[in-house]
ROMARBA-814102 format. One record per residue (C-alpha): residue in one letter; x, y, z. Coordinates in steps of 0.02 Angstrom, whole numbers, plus 50000, padded with zeros to 5 digits. Layout:
BEGIN
AXYZ/...
! end
This chain:
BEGIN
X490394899049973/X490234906750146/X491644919950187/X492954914550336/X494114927450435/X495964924350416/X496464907150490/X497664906450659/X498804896550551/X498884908650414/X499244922250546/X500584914250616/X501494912150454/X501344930450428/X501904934550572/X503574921850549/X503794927350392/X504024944450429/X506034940550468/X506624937950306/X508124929250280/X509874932650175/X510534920750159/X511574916950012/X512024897049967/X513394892149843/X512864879549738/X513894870649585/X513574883549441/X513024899349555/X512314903849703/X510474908349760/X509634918849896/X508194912650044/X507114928750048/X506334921850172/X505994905850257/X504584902550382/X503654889950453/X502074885850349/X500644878850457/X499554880550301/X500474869550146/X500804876050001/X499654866249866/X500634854049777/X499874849149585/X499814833849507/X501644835549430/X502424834549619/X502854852949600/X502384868849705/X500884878049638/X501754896649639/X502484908249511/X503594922049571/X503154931949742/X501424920849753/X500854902749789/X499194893049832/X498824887050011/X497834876350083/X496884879650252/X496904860950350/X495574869950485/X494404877150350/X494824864550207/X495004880250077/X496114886849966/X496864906849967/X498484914249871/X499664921649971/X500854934749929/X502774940749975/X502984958549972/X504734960150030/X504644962250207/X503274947950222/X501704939650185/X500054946450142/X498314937450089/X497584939749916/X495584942349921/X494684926149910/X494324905249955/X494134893349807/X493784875049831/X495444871049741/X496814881449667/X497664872849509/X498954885049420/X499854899549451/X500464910049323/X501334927949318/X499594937449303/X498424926249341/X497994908949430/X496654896349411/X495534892349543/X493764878149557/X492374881849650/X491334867849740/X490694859549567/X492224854249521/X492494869749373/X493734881249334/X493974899049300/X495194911149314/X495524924749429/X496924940549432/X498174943049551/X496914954649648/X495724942149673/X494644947049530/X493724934049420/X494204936749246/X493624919249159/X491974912149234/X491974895249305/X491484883449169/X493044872849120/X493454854549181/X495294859349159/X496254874749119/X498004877849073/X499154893449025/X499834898148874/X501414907748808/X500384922848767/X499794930948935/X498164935348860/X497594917548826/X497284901448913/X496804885048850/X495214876448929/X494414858648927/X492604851448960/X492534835549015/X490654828549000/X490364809649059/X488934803348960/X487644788749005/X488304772048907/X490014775049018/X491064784548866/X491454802748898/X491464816848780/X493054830148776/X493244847748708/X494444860848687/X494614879448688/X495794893548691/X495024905248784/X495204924348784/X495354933948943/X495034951248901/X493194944748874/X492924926848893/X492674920148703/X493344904448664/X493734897048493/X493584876748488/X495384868248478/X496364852348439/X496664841048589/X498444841248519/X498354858848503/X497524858848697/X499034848948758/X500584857148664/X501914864948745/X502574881748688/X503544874548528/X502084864348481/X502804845648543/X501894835948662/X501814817948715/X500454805948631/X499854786748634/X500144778648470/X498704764648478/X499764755548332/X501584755348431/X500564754548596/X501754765548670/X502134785248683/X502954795148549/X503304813748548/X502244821648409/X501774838648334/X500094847448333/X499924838948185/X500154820048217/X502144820848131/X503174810748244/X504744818348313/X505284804548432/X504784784948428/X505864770348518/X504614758548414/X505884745148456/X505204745748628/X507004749148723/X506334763248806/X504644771048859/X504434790548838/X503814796849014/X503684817948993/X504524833348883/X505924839348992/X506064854348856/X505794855248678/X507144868748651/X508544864848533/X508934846348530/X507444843348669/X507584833448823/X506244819748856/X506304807349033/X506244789448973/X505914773849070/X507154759849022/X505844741649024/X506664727949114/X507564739149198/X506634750949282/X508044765949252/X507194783149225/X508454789649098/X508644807448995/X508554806948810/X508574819148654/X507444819748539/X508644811048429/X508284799148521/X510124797548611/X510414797048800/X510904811248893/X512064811649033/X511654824849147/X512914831949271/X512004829049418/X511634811449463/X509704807649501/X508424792549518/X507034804349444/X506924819949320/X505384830749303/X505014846449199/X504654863149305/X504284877349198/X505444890249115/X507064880849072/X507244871549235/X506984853549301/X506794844949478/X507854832649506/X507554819749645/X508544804749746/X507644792349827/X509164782449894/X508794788550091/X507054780550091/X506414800850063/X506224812849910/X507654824149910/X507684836749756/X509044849049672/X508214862749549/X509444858349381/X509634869149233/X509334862749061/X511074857849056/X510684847949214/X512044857749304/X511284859449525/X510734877849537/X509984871749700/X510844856549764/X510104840749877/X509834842450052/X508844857150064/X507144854950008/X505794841549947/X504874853249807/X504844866549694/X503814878249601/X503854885449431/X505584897449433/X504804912749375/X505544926449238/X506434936949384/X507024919649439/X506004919149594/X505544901549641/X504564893149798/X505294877949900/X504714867150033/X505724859750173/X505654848250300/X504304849350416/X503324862750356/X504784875550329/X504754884650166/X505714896850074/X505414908949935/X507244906549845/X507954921549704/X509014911149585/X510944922449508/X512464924949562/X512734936049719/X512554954449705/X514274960849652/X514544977949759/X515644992449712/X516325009749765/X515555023349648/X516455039449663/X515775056849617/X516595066349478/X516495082549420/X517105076749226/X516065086749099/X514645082748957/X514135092048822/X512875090648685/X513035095748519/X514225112248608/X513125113448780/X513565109148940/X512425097849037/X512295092349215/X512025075849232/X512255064849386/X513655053649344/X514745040749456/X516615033749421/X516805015749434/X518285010249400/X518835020349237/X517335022249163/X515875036749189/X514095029049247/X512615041849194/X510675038449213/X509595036349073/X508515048249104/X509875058949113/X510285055148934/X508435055748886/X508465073048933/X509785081448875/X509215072648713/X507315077348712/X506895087648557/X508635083348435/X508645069648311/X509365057548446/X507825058748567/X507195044548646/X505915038048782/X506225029748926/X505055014449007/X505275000149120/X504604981949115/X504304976349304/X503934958649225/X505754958049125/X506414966649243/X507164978849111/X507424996449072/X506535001448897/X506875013248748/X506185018748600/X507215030448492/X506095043548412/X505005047448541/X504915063148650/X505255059748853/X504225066948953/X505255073949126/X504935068249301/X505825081549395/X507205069449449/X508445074049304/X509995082949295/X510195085149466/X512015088649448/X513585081149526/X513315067149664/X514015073949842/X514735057649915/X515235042349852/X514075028649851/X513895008849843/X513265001949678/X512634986049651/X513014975849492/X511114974349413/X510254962249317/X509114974449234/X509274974149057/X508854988748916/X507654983948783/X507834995448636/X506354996048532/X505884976748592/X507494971348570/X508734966548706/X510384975448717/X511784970748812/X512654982748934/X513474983849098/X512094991649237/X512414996349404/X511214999649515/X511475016349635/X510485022849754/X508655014449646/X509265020149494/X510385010449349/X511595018449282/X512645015549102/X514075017649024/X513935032448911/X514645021648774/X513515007448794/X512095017148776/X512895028648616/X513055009548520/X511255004048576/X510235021748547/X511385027548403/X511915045148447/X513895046848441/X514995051648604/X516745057448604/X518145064348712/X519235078348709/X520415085448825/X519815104048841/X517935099348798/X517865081948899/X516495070448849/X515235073948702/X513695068648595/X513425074448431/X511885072348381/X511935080448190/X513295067448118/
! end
């Protein structure tokens, strides 16, 4: 494919896109944040599910002038080109996306533009596991039938190991939809065939898997009505809180709602419980809401917005104090911040004055769970930045989402966020890391680490 330079259109997105907005919009169960919001001369590529192909801080667009497809990126202050032009762009995941070249094939590519998968597949979709991705060949064949198979494919090196076209087609819990040539209708099956939802008395037709999580949600067309409903898989309507003429699936616990009644699409993002997290009247599509809860939304016109799903930011004073720690009978100098009544201290703090007793632990973080790790047992290695000693000025912390993984597991705390760093209640992080902290009035605070 011959190379292009950067389309006009593509520069003059960048170049609106570099006032981000913050903006932050109530809706019924929360509230969510515009990034930023530009005018897109170049679309964002829609799939065939109606829904924005983007995941997180990227998305596929399509050049109208040069009839191409790039990924484009958000990096905070605005929007930056990936390396390369495909024919088509199909997915986006949190790693990697799937692109065709000019044959019609598929292969997959990193978020650097690097081919990891050659093109070879007719079709390609993502698994749970971020190392694998599920391929099909589709081969037409002279008498007019048409020969399918299946793979899961490995992306470290390419090998693929032949699969079920059930297996192909399963979501994450192993449920997908399939034709029953005997009912001539839909059912919702297993991987192996073993029915979990029929309406063999014909009431209703089974459109899509909303979720497959607990009592699973499945859109249903009512015949000789024309209704698109929600059902269990029970089989048992649903009534959502939100009202809606159509309900489709978008990835990781969320659905896109849509109302048809002003002659136009009109959608609401709706969590599982079909409570709005984005209401109607803002935008006519969505992408997948990623992990971090970053999801893509078009507008009217062109406009579109890169949207961070939560509850606003909750901001605080946090006040120096000189109130002491020791461990096991020596005095430390940690950073630490009063917020409220309680003492805030750094992690790494704790990692440090820690290293080398039977309470040691390491200290990570997971960009992609946005989370702070630990694993008890391990030696930290310092980065210069710890025990800096008493803060000089109060500052303003910011109530975080980060979470603290302890050996894999999640752990729940309170986090603040203060000047980059998250900071913990000494308490919290006694319970989750298992080292024992006390008070007394001539010694202050203290961790014993020999009990």
């Amino acid at each position: 494919m011959k190379k292009k330079t950067l389309s006009l259109a593509l520069s003059l997105l960048m170049a609106l896109s570099l006032l981000p907005a913050s903006v932050l919009t109530a809706a019924a169960e929360g509230a969510y944040q515009v990034l930023f919001e530009a005018q897109i001369l170049e679309p964002i590529v829609c799939g065939d599910d109606s829904s924005l192909i983007a995941y997180g801080d990227t998305a596929a667009v399509r050049s109208v002038a040069d009839d191409v497809y790039h990924l484009i990126r958000f990096t905070g202050n605005g929007i930056e080109q990936i390396p390369g032009e495909y024919a088509d762009v199909s997915k986006v995941g949190p790693e990697y996306f799937v692109a065709g070249n000019e044959d019609g094939l598929k292969g997959v590519f990193d978020k650097q533009g690097n081919q990891v998968v050659d093109y070879r597949y007719t079709e390609m979709r993502f698994t749970e596991d971020k190392g694998l991705v599920k391929g099909r060949i589709y081969t037409y064949v002279e008498d007019g039938e048409n020969e399918e198979s299946y793979y899961l494919v490995d992306i470290a090196n390419g090998t693929a190991s032949e699969i079920t076209k059930r297996q192909y087609y399963a979501d994450k819990n192993g449920c997908l939809v399939d034709w029953s040539d005997e009912l001539e209708r839909h059912q919702v099956v297993d991987v192996d065939g073993n029915v979990i939802l029929s309406f063999a008395d014909g009431n209703y037709r089974i459109l899509e898997i909303l979720s497959s999580d607990g009592d699973g949600l499945v859109s249903i067309w009512v015949n000789g009505v024309g209704d698109r409903k929600v059902a269990n898989f029970k089989g048992k309507e649903v009534t959502l809180n939100t009202h809606y003429d159509l309900v489709k699936r978008v990835r990781d616990g969320y659905m896109r709602a849509s109302d048809f009644s002003d002659g136009t699409s009109i959608c609401a993002l709706l969590d599982i419980k079909g409570n709005e997290v984005v209401p109607y009247g803002h935008y006519y599509q969505f992408g997948a809401v990623s992990s971090d809860g970053l999801v893509w939304a078009e507008g009217s016109e062109g406009a579109c917005a890169l949207l961070k799903l939560g509850k606003a930011a909750v901001t605080v004073q946090a006040d120096p104090t000189n109130d002491k720690l020791t461990v096991n009978g020596v005095e430390q100098n940690p950073t630490v911040y009063k917020i409220g009544d309680s003492n805030y201290f750094k992690i790494r703090d704790l990692a440090a004055v820690l290293n080398g007793t039977g309470k040691q632990f390491n200290v990570g973080y997971d960009a992609e769970k946005q989370s702070v790790t630990a694993v008890p047992g391990q030696p930290y290695e310092l980065t210069g930045t710890e025990l800096a000693g008493a803060a000089s000025s109060s500052q303003t912390a910011q109530a975080s989402n980060d979470a603290i993984y302890v050996n894999g597991q999640r752990v729940e705390a309170e986090v603040y966020k203060i000047d980059g760093s998250n900071y913990f209640k000494l308490r919290d992080l006694g319970a989750a890391l298992g080292f024992e902290v006390g008070w007394a009035q001539e010694q202050g605070m203290f961790i014993n680490t020999e009990k």
